[in-house]
C-alpha positions as CSV (number, residue, x, y, z in Angstrom):
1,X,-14.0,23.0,-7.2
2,X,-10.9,24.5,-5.5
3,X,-7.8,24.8,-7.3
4,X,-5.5,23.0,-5.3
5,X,-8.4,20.4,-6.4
6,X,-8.6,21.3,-9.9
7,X,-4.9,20.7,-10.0
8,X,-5.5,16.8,-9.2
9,X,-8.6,16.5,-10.9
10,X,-8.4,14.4,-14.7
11,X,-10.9,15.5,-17.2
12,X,-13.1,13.6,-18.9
13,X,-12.7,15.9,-21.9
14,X,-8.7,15.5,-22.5
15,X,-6.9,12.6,-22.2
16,X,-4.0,13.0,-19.3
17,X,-0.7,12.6,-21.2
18,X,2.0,13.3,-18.4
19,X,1.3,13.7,-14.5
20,X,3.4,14.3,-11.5
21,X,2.1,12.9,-8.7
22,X,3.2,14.1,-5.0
23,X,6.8,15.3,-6.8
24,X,9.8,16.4,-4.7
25,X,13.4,17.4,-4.3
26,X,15.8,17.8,-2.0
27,X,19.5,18.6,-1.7
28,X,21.1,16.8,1.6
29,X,18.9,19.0,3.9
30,X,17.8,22.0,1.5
31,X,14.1,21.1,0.2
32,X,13.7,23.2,-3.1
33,X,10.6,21.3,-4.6
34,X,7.9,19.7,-2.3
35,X,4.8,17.7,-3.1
36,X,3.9,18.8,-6.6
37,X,1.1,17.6,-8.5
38,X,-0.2,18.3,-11.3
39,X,-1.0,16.7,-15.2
40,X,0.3,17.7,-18.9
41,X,-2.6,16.8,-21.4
42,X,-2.9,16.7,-24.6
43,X,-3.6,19.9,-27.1
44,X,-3.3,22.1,-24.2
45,X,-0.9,24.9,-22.8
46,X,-0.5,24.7,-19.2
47,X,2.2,27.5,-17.9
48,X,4.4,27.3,-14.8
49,X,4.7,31.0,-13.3
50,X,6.7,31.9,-9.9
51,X,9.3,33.8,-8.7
52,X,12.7,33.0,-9.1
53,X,13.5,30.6,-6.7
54,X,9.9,29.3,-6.4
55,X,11.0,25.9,-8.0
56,X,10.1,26.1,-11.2
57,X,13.6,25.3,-13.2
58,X,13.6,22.3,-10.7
59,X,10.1,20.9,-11.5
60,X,11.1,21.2,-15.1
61,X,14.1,19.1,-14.8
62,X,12.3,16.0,-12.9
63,X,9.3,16.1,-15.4
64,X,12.4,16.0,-18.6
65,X,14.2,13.4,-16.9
66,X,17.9,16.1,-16.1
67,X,17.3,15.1,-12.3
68,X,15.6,12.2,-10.7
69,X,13.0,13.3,-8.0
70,X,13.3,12.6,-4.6
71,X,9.6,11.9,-3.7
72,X,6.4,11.2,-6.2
73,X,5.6,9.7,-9.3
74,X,5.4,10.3,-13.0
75,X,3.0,9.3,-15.2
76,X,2.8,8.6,-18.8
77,X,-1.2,8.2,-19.7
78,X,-1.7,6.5,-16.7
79,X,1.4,4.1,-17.0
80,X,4.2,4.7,-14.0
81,X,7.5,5.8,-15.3
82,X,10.8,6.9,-14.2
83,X,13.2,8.6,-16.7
84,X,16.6,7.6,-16.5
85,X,17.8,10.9,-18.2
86,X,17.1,13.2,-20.7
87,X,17.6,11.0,-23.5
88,X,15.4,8.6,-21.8
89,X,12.7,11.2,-21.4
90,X,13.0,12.0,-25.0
91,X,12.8,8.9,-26.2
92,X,9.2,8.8,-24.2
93,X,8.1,11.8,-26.1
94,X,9.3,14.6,-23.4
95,X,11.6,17.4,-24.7
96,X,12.7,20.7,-22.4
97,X,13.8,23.6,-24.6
98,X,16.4,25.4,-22.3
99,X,16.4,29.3,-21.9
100,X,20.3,28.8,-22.3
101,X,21.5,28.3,-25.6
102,X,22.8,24.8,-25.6
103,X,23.7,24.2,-29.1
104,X,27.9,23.9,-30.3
105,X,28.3,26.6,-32.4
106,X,31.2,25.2,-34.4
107,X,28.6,22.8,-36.1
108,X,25.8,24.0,-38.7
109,X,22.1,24.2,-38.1
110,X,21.6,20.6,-39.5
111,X,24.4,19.3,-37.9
112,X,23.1,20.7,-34.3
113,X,19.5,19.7,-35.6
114,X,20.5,15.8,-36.3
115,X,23.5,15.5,-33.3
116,X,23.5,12.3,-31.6
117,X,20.7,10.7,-34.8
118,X,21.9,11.5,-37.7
119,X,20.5,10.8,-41.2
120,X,22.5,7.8,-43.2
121,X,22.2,6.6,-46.5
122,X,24.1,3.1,-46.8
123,X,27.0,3.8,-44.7
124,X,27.1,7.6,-45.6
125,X,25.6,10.1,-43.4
126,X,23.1,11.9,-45.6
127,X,23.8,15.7,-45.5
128,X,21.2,16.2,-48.4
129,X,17.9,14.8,-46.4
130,X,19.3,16.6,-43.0
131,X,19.5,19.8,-44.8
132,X,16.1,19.4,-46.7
133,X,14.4,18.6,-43.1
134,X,16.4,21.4,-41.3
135,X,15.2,23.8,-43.7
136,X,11.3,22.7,-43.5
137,X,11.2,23.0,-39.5
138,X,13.1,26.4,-39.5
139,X,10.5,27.2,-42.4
140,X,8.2,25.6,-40.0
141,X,9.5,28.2,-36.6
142,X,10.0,31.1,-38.3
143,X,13.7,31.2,-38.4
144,X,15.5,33.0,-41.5
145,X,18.7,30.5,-41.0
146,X,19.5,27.9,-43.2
147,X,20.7,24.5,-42.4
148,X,24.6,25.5,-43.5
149,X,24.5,28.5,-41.7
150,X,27.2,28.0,-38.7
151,X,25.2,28.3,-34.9
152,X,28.0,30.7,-33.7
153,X,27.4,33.1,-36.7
154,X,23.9,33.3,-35.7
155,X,22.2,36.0,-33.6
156,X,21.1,35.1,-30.2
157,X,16.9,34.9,-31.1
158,X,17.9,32.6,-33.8
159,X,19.9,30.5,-32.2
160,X,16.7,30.1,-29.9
161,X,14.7,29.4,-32.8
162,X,17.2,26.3,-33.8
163,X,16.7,24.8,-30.6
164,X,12.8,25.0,-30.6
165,X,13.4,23.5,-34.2
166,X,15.4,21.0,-33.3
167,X,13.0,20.4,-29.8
168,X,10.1,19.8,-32.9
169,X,12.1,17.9,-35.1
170,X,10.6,14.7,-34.1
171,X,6.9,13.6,-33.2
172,X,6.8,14.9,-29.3
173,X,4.1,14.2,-26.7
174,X,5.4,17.2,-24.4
175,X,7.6,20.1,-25.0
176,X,8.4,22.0,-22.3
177,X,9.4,25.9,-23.3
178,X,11.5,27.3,-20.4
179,X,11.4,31.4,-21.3
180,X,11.6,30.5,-24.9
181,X,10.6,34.9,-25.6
182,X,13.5,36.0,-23.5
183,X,16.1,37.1,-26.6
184,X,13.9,37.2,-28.9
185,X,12.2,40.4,-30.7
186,X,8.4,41.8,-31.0
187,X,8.2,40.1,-34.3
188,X,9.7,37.1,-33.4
189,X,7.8,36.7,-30.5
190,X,4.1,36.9,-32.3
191,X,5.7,34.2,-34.6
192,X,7.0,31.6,-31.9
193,X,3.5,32.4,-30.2
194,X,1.6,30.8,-33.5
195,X,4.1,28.3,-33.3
196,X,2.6,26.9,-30.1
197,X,-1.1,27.8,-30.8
198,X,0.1,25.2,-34.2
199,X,1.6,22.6,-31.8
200,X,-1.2,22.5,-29.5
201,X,-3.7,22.1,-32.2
202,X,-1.5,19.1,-33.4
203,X,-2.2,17.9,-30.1
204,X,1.2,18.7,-28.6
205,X,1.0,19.2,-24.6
206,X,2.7,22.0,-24.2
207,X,4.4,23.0,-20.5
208,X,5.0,26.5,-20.8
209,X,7.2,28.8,-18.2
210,X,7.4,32.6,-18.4
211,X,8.1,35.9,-16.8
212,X,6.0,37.7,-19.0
213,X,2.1,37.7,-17.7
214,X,0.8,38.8,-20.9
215,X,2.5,35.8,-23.1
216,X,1.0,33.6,-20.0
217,X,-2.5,34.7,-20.6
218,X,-2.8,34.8,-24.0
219,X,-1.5,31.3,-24.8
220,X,-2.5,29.6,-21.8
221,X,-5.6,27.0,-20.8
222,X,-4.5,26.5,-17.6
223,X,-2.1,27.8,-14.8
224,X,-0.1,26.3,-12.3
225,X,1.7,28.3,-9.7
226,X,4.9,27.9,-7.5
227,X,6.2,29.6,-4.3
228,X,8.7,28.6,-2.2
229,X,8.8,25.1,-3.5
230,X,5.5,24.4,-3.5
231,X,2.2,24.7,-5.4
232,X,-0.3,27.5,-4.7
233,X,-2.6,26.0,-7.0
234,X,-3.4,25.4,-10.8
235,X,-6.7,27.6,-12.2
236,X,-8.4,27.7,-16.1
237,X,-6.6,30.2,-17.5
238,X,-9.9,32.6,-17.7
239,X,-10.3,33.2,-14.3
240,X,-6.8,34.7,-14.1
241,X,-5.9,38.6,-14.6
242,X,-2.2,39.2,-15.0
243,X,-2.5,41.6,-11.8
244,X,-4.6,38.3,-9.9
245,X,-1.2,36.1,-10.9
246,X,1.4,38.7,-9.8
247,X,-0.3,38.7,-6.8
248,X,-0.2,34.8,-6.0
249,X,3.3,34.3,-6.7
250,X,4.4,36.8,-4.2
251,X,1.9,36.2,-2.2
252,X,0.4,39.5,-1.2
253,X,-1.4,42.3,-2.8
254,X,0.3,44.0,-5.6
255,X,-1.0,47.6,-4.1
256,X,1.4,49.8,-6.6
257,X,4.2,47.7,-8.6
258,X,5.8,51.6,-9.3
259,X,6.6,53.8,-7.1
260,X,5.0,57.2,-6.6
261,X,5.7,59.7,-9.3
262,X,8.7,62.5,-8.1
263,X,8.4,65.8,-8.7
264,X,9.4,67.6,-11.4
265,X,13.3,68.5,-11.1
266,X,14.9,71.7,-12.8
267,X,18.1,72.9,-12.5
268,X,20.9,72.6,-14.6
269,X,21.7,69.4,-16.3
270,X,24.0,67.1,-14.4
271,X,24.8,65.2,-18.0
272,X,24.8,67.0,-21.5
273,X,25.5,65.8,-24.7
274,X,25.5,67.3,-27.9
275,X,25.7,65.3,-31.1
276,X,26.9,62.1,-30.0
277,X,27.2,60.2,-33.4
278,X,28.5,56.3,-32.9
279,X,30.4,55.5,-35.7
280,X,29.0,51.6,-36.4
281,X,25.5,51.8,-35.6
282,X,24.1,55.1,-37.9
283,X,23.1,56.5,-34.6
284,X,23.2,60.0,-33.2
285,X,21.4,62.0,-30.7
286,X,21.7,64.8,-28.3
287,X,20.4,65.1,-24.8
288,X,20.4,66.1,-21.2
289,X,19.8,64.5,-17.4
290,X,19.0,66.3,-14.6
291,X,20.2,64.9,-10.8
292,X,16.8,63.3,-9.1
293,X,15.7,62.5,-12.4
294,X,14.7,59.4,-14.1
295,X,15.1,59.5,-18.3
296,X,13.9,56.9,-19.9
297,X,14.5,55.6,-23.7
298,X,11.8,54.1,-25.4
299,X,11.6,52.6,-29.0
300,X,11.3,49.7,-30.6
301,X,14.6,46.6,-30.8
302,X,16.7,47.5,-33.2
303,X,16.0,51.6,-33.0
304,X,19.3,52.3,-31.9
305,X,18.7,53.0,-28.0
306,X,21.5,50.4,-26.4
307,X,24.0,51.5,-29.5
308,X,24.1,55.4,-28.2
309,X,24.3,54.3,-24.7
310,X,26.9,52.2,-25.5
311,X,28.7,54.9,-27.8
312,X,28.2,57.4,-25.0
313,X,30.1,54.5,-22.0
314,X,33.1,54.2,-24.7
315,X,32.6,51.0,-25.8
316,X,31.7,51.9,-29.0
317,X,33.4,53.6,-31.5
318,X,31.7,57.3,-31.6
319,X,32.6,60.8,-31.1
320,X,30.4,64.0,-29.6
321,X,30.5,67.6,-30.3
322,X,30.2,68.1,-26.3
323,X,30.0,66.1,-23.2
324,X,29.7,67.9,-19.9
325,X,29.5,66.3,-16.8
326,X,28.3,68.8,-14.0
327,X,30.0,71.6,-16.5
328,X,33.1,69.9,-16.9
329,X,34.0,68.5,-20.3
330,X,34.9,65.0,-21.1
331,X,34.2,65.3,-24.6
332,X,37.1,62.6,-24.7
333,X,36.2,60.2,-23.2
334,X,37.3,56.5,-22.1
335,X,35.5,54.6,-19.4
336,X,37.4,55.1,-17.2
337,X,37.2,58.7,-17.1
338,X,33.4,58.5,-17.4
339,X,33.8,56.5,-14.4
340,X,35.9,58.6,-12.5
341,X,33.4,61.4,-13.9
342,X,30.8,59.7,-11.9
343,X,29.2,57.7,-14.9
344,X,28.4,54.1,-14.4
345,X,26.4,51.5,-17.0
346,X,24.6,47.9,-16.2
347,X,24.3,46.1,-19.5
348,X,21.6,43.9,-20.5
349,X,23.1,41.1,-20.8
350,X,24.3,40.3,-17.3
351,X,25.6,36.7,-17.8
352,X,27.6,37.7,-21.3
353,X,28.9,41.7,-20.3
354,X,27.7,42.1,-16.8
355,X,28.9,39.6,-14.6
356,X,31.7,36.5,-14.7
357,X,29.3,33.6,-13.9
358,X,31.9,31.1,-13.2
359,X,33.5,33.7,-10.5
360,X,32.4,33.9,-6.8
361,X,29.9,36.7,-6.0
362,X,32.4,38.6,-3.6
363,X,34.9,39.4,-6.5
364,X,31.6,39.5,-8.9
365,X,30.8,42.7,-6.3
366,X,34.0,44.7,-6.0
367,X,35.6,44.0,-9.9
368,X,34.7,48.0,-10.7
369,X,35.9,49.3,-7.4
370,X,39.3,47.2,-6.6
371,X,41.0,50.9,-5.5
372,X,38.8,51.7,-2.6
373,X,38.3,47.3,-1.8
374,X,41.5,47.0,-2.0
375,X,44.4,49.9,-1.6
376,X,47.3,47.9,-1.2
377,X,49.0,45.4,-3.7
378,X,47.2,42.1,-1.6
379,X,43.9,41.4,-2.0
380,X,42.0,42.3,0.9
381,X,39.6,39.1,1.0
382,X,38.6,39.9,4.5
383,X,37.5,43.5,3.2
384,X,35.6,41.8,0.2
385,X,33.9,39.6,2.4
386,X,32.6,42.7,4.4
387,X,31.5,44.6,1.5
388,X,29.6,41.1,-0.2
389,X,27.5,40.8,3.3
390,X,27.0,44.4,3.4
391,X,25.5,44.5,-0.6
392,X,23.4,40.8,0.0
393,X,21.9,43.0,3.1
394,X,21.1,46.2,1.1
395,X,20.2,44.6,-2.0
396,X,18.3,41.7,-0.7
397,X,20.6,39.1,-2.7
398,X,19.2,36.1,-1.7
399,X,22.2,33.0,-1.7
400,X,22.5,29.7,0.2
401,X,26.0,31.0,0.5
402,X,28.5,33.5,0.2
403,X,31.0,31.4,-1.7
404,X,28.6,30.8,-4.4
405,X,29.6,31.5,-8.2
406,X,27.5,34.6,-9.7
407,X,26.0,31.8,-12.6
408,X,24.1,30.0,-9.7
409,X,22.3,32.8,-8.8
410,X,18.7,32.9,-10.2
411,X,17.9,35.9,-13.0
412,X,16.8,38.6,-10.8
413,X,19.6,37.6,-7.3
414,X,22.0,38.3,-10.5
415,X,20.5,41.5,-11.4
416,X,20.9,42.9,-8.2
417,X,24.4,41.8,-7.2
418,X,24.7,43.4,-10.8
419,X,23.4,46.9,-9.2
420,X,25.3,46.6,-6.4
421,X,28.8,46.2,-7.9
422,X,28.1,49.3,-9.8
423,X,26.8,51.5,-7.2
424,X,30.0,50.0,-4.9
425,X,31.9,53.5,-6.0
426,X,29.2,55.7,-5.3
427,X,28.3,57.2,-8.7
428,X,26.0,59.9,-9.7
429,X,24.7,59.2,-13.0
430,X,23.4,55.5,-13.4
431,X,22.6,54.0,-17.3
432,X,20.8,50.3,-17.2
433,X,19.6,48.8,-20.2
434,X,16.9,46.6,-19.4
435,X,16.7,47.3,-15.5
436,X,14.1,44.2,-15.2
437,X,14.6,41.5,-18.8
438,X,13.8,38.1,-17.3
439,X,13.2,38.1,-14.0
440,X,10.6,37.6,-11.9
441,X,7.3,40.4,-10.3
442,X,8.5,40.4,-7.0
443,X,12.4,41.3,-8.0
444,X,10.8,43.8,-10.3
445,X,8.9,45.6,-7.5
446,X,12.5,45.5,-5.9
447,X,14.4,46.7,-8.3
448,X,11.8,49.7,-8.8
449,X,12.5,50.7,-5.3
450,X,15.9,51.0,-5.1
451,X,15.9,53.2,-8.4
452,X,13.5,55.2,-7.1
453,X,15.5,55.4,-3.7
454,X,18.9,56.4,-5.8
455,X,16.8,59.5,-7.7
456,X,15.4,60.7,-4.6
457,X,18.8,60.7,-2.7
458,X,19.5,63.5,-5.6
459,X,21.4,60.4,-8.2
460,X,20.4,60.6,-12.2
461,X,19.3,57.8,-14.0
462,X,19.4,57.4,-17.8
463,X,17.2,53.5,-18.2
464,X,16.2,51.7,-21.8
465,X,13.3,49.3,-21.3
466,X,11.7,47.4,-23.7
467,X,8.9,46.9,-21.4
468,X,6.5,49.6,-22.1
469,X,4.6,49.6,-18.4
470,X,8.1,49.5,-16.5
471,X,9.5,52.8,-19.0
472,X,6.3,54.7,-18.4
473,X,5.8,53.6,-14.8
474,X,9.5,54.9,-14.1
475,X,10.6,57.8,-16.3
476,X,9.8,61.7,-15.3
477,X,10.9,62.2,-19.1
478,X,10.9,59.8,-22.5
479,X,12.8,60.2,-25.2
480,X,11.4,58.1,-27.9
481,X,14.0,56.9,-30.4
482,X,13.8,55.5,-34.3
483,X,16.1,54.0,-36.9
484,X,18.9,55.9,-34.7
485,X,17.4,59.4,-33.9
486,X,15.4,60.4,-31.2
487,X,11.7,61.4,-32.3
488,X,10.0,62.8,-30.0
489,X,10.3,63.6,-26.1
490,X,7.6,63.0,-23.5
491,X,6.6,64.9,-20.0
492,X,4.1,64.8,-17.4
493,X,1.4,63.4,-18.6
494,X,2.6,62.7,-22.5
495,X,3.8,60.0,-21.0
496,X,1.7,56.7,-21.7
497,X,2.1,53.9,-23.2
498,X,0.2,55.1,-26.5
499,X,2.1,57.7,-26.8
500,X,5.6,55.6,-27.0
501,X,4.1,53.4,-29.9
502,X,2.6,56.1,-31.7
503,X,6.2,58.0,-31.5
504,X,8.3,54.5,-31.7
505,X,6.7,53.5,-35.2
506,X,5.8,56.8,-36.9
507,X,8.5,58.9,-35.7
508,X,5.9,61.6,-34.8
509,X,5.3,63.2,-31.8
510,X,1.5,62.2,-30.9
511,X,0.3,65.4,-29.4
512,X,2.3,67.6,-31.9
513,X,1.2,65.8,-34.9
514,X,4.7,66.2,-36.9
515,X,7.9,65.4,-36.4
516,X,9.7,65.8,-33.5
């Protein structure tokens, strides 16, 4: 059976508990979703993979009732239905968990758990039973909040964990998990992941979407997926390699996702530092980065890699025995001396540090580089214009239109709008934390090129990657870090990924045998 076939195909083993049938969208002329078809059953996982931009966001909100579909049908076992909104959906048994975190962090965990049906007792609302039920289903997701615990004062992988909570709170047919790993930690991850095996054994259909082909393959019992708006097909999750689905969604033959390895660069350092303690993290280190290199910082969340980067950048409070910058010393330091020193640094969090989503790309592009943009007191919008088409052609930001606002842009379009403001004034030393977090194969490949590109035009590049492929697929050197020190350092052909773990959580070096 083909799997175009397979995709339309009920089984006689599972009863169908939601289908789309023929589904579609369009936008006055724009067609972003076209003749989709395929089921949700019972006690199963069936994951959504594609590219940003292949339609998978969309799909999700016509199967949860956010937007009405412009073509096709959905079915709820076997019966015709059309959800008015969410709430409707809901009500039907459907629930989409967002990747955003849309909870109002003003109000507790219960309050945020029970919003909208709350628990009353006469004409009281009952803040005893909410709290008792909140506390079971975090219990229940592996959360260590409590039901009085205010969302705001949360960390961002818990406030996740409050909205699958609340998602589960109620008997559901279908839960649809939109990159529900993205914030959260190794840990946390291998708990949410027993959380679904638990839901599908309750007999929960489970629509799951993902960046991460491992997560995909290990959960999953079948795959559908999107590209360009349409479906490729839908296979048993078996007969699917990670490599084999990288290669459908873009389409073409993954023949090396990294590029070729440089050679080995010597010479004196082009960055140096000695001792850099930062003050709130317990974290220190010393190290050094050579122009046309890549160094990469490995470790696990929470070792301490993103608080020295961000101690080094200025914006956090640390101080350094040395910092030289091609020999010159800027021991003390602001950013904006480390910029004018050549330094530049791309966050991870693109939509909360990075970029102002609610701001049009062009001004989005030129923020870091307003002198050279614009010399004069007026805003040169013509000249920002210019420099916006010039990046979207370099980069390969893909937009509908140049007066979009940053936030529209999909996950990896934002990353790269988010490399090209930085590299708009031309620096020589690049730090990004988490060059690739939540977006898509194809924008990885990308992304990996125009690194590579920037080393072999004689730039340095200091990246953190939690990633273990992408960190050993792109660094020339590792330095491995733990509880705030670096451990060990990795060359040539040290570096692999069993080399990183065994460093990361022994704080050994693997071929030495001791410590680093």
């Amino acid at each position: 059976m083909s799997a175009q076939a397979l995709a339309r195909a009920p089984s006689c083993a599972q009863p169908l508990t939601l289908r789309a049938e023929g589904l579609g969208k369009t936008y006055g002329a724009i067609t972003v979703l076209s003749d989709i078809s395929l089921d949700i059953r019972a006690g199963e996982v069936h994951a959504i993979i594609g590219e940003n931009g292949a339609g998978k966001s969309t799909l999700m909100k016509l199967l949860s009732g956010h937007v009405r579909p412009t073509t096709g049908r959905l079915f709820m076992e076997e019966e015709a239905v059309a959800f008015d909104d969410a709430v409707d959906a809901e009500s039907a048994g459907v629930v989409l968990v967002h990747q955003e975190i849309l909870l109002a962090p003003d109000l507790t965990v219960a309050q945020n758990l029970f919003l909208g049906r709350e628990l009353t007792r006469g004409f009281m609302i009952d803040d005893k039973a909410m709290d008792r039920r909140t506390n079971a289903v975090l219990a229940r997701v592996g959360s260590v909040a409590r039901a009085s615990d205010r969302v705001g004062d949360l960390a961002l992988a818990q406030r996740q964990l409050v909205q699958i909570a609340r998602a589960i709170l109620e008997d559901r047919k279908i839960i649809i998990l939109d990159e529900p790993t993205a914030v959260l930690a190794n840990d946390e991850v291998t708990a949410l992941l027993e959380i679904v095996r638990n839901l599908r054994e309750q007999g929960v259909g489970i629509l799951y979407i993902s960046h991460r082909l491992n997560e995909v393959q290990a959960l999953a019992d079948r795959i559908t997926v999107l590209r360009d708006g349409r479906m490729v097909g839908t296979w048993p999750a078996s007969e699917l390699s990670q490599r084999r689905m990288a290669e459908l969604m873009v389409g073409r033959e993954l023949s090396m996702l990294y590029p070729e390895k440089r050679p080995v660069v010597t010479g004196e350092p082009i960055l140096s530092v000695t001792n850099l303690v930062v003050e709130d993290g317990a974290t220190q280190g010393s190290f050094t980065l050579r122009a046309g290199e890549v160094l990469g910082i490995g470790g696990m969340i929470g070792s301490g890699r993103t608080e020295l980067l961000e101690g080094l950048f200025g914006l956090r409070p640390s101080h350094a025995d040395s910092v030289l910058v091609n020999g010159c010393d800027i021991t003390h330091r602001s950013v904006r001396t480390l910029m004018a020193a050549g330094l530049v640094y791309l966050t991870e969090d693109r939509k909360g540090k990075g970029l102002l989503v609610d701001a049009p790309l062009a001004p989005n592009l030129t923020l870091q580089a307003l002198d050279g943009v614009n010399p004069g007191i007026v805003l040169n919008r013509r000249r920002e214009v210019a420099e916006l088409e010039q990046a979207v052609a370099n980069f390969d930001i893909r937009v509908r239109s140049l007066t979009l606002d940053a936030g529209k842009l999909s996950g990896g379009n934002q990353q790269k709008l988010l490399l090209a403001k930085v590299m708009m004034s031309d620096p020589s030393i690049v730090i990004i934390d988490e060059p690739t977090r939540g977006i898509d194969i194809g924008n990885k490949s990308q992304i990996y090129g125009f690194i590579d590109a920037m080393v072999r035009a004689g730039k340095a590049c200091l990246i953190i990657s939690s990633e273990m492929p992408e960190l050993v697929g792109l660094s020339d050197r590792v330095l491995v870090m733990r509880e705030g020190r670096f451990v060990a350092e990795l060359t040539g052909t040290e570096i692999n990924e069993e080399n990183v773990a065994y460093a990361a959580t022994t704080g050994r070096h693997a071929q030495a045998g001791g410590t680093a």
